[in-house]
C-alpha positions in Angstrom: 0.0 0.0 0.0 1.2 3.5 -0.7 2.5 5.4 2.6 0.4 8.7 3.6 3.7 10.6 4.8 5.9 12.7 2.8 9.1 10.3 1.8 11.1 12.5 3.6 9.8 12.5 7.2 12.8 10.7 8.5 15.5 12.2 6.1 18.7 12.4 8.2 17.9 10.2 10.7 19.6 6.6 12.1 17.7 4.0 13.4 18.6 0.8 15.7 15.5 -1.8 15.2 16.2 -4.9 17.3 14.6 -7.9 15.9 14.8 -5.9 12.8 15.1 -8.7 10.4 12.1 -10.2 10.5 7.8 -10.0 11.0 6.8 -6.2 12.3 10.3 -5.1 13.0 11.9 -5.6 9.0 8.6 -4.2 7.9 9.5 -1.1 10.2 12.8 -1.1 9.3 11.7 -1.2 5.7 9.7 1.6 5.8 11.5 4.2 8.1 14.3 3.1 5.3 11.6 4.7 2.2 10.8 7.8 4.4 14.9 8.6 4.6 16.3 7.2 7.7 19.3 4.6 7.8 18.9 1.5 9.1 20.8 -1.1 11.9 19.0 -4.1 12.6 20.2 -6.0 15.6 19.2 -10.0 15.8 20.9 -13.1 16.7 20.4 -15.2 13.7 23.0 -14.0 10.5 21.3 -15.4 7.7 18.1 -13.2 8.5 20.1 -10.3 9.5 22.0 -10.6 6.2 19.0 -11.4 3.8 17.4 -8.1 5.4 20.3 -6.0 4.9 20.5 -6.9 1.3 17.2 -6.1 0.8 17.3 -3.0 2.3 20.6 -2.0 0.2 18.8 -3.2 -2.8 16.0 -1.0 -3.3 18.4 2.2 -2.1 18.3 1.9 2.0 21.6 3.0 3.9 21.3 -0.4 5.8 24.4 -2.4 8.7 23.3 -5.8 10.4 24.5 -6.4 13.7 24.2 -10.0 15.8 23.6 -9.2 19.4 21.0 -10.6 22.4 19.2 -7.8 23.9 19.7 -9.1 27.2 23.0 -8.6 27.0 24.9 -5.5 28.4 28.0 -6.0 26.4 25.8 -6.8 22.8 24.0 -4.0 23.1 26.8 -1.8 23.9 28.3 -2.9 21.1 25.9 -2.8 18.4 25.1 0.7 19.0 28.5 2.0 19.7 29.2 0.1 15.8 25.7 2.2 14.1 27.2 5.1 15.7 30.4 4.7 14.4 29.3 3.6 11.0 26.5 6.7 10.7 27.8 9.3 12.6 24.7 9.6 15.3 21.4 7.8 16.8 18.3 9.2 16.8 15.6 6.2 17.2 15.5 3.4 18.9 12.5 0.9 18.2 12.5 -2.7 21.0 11.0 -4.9 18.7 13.1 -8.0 19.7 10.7 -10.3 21.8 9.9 -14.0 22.5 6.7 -15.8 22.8 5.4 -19.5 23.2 1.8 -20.7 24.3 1.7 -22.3 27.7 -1.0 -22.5 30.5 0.0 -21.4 34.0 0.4 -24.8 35.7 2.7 -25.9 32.3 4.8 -23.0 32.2 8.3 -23.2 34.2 9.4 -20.3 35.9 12.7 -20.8 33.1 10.2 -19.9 30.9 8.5 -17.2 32.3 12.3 -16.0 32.9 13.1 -16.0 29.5 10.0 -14.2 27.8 10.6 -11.6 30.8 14.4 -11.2 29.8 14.0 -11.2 26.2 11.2 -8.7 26.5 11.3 -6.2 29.3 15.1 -6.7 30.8 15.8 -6.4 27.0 13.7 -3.3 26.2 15.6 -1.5 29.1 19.0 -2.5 28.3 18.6 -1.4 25.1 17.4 1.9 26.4 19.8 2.0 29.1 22.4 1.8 26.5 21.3 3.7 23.7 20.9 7.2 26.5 23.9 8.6 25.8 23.5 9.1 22.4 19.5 10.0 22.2 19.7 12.3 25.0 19.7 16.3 24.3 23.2 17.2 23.6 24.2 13.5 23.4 27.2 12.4 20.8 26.2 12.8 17.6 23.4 15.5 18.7 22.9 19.5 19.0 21.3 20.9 22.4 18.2 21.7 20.5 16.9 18.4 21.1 16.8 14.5 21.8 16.1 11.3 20.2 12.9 8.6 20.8 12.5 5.2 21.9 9.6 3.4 20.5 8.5 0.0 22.7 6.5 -2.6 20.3 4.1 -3.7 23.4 0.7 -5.6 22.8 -2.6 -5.5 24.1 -3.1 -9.1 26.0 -2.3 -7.6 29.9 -5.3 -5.0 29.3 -7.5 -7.7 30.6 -6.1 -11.1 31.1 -5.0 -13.3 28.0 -4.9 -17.2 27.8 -1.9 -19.2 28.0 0.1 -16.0 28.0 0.4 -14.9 31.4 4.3 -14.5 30.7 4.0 -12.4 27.6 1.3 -10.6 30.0 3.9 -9.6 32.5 6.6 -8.7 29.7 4.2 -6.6 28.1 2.8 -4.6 31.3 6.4 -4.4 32.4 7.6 -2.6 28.8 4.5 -0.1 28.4 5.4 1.0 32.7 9.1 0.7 31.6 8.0 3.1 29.0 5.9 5.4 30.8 8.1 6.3 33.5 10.9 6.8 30.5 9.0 8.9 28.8 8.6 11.3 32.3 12.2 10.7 33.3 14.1 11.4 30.0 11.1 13.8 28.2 11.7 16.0 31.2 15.4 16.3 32.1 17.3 15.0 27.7 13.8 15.8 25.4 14.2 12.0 24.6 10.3 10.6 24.0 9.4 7.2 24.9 6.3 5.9 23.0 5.2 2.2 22.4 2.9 0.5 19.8 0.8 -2.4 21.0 -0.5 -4.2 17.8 -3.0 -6.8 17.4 -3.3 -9.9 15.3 -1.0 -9.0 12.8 -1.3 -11.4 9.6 2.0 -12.7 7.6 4.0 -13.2 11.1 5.9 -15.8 13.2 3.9 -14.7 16.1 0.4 -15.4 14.0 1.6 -18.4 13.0 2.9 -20.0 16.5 0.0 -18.2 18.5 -3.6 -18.0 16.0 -2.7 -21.2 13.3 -5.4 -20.5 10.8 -8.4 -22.9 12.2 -8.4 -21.2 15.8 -8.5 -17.6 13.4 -11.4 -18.4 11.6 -13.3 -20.2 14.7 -12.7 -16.0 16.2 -14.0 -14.8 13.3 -18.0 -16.0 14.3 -18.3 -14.6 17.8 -15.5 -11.7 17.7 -17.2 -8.9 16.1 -14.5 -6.8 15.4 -11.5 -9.3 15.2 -10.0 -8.3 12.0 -6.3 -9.3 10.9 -4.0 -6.2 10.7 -1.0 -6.1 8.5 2.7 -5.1 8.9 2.1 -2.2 7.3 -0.4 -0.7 9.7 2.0 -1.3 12.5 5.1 0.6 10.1 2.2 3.4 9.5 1.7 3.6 13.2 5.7 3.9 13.7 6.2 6.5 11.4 4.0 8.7 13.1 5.3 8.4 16.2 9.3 8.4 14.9 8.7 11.4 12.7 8.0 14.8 13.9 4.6 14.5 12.9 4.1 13.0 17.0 6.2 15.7 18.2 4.2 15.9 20.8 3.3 12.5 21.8 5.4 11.3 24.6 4.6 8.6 27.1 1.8 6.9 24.8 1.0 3.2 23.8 -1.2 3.7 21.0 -3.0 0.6 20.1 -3.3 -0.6 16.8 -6.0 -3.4 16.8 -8.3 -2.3 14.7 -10.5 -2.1 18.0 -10.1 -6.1 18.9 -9.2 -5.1 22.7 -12.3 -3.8 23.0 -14.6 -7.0 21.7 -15.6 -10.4 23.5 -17.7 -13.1 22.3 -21.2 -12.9 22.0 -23.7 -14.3 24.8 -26.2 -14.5 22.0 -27.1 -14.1 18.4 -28.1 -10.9 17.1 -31.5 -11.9 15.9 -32.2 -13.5 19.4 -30.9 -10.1 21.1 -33.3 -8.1 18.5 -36.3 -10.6 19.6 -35.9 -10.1 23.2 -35.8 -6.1 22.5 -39.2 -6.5 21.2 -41.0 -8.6 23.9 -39.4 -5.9 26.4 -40.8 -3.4 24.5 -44.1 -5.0 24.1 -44.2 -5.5 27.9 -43.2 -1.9 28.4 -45.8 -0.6 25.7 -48.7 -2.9 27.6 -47.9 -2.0 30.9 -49.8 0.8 33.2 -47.3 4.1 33.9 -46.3 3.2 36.9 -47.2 -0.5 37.6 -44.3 -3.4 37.1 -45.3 -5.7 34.6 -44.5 -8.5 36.9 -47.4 -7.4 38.6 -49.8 -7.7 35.9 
């Protein structure tokens, strides 16, 4: 689809997208590419890092791969001393990097719930931690006249409770808080924004693939109303905005992109029986005395 923005909204600016390579974040990276940033993607597997790199160089996108595990101090040190190095500055820095698995409470081993919490919200702040000096107002790389922004790829499944995902539940709450009080911290004292994207069912992924196989999707489709399957390029759409000065001043959001899902459950009863009820209450109200309950008719 063709983008709304201007394909210069990021002209000039770097950006680090961990899990870059792949699903949402290469799709991100892709994009901020087409509107005029530079691109480093940071993953641990080579061959994806490498295939996205050469995409991105093919079509015209300044574009470095770098291997590196989020949850480590030392990689991501590294990786962005390297993109600042290699570009001169760093003005964006998008967590995408995350892990995920189905498992009920009683199945899941607190290894597991370790790891999705690592991956996702030790990750998300180490990254951040790291990447401070150089977003920060008057950090290398930057003028005084302003700072960089930190965008947190959340979801929505800890607005309510989710099943078989109470790990990803915790990462996520833990990322859009960690985000939150960033955004108060650093907005205030280095003009660094902190915004996050929580995305819903997002067709064309790893995560709809491990997570929604294709029977469980359709079964949704007869009792979610407004369950719809975004694509990458909603999420990309949604990032722009935020990454470009164009959400200047949003700071300290999660904007959901859903297509309004969070808000739906499934129905008690079918519409028709819902608009036959309607009418016998009606028709009770319509026959009965002002004043007198119909029960006492």
């Amino acid at each position: 689809m063709e983008s709304p923005f201007r394909g210069d909204i990021l002209k000039g600016k770097v950006a680090v997208i961990t899990g870059g390579g792949s699903g949402i974040g290469f799709e991100i990276s892709t994009q901020f590419g087409k509107h005029g940033a530079s691109i480093a993607i940071m993953g641990r597997r080579k061959q994806v890092l490498d295939s996205a790199v050469s995409y991105l160089q093919s079509i015209g996108i300044p574009a470095v791969g770098f291997e590196g595990d989020v949850r480590k101090k030392e990689d991501a040190e590294r990786v962005l001393e390297s993109t600042f190095k290699h570009f001169g500055r760093i003005d964006i820095l998008v967590n995408s990097a995350a892990g995920n698995f189905l498992s009920s409470a009683e199945d899941l081993s607190p290894n597991g719930f370790r790891t999705v919490m690592e991956i996702d919200a030790v990750g998300t702040f180490t990254m951040c931690h790291e990447a401070f000096k150089y977003l920060k107002k008057g950090g290398l790389g930057r003028s005084s006249a302003g700072g960089g922004m930190i965008l947190n790829i959340s979801a929505t499944l800890h607005y309510t409770a989710s099943w078989y995902q109470i790990h990803v539940s915790a990462a996520k709450a833990a990322i859009d808080a960690l985000g939150r009080n960033l955004a108060l911290e650093w907005g205030t004292d280095y003009d660094i924004r902190v915004n996050g994207i929580s995305p819903g069912p997002i067709g064309d992924t790893t995560g709809m693939d491990k997570l929604a196989p294709q029977e469980i999707t359709n079964k949704s489709r007869d009792y979610m109303p407004l369950y719809k399957v975004g694509e990458k390029w909603d999420i990309a759409m949604a990032a722009l905005y935020l990454g470009s000065d164009a959400g200047k001043f949003v700071n300290g959001m999660t904007l959901i992109v859903d297509g309004g899902l969070w808000l739906s459950r499934p129905r008690h009863m079918p519409k028709e029986a819902v608009r036959q009820l309607s009418r016998v209450v009606e028709k009770r109200s319509r026959d009965s005395p002002v004043g007198v309950p119909s029960s006492k008719l």
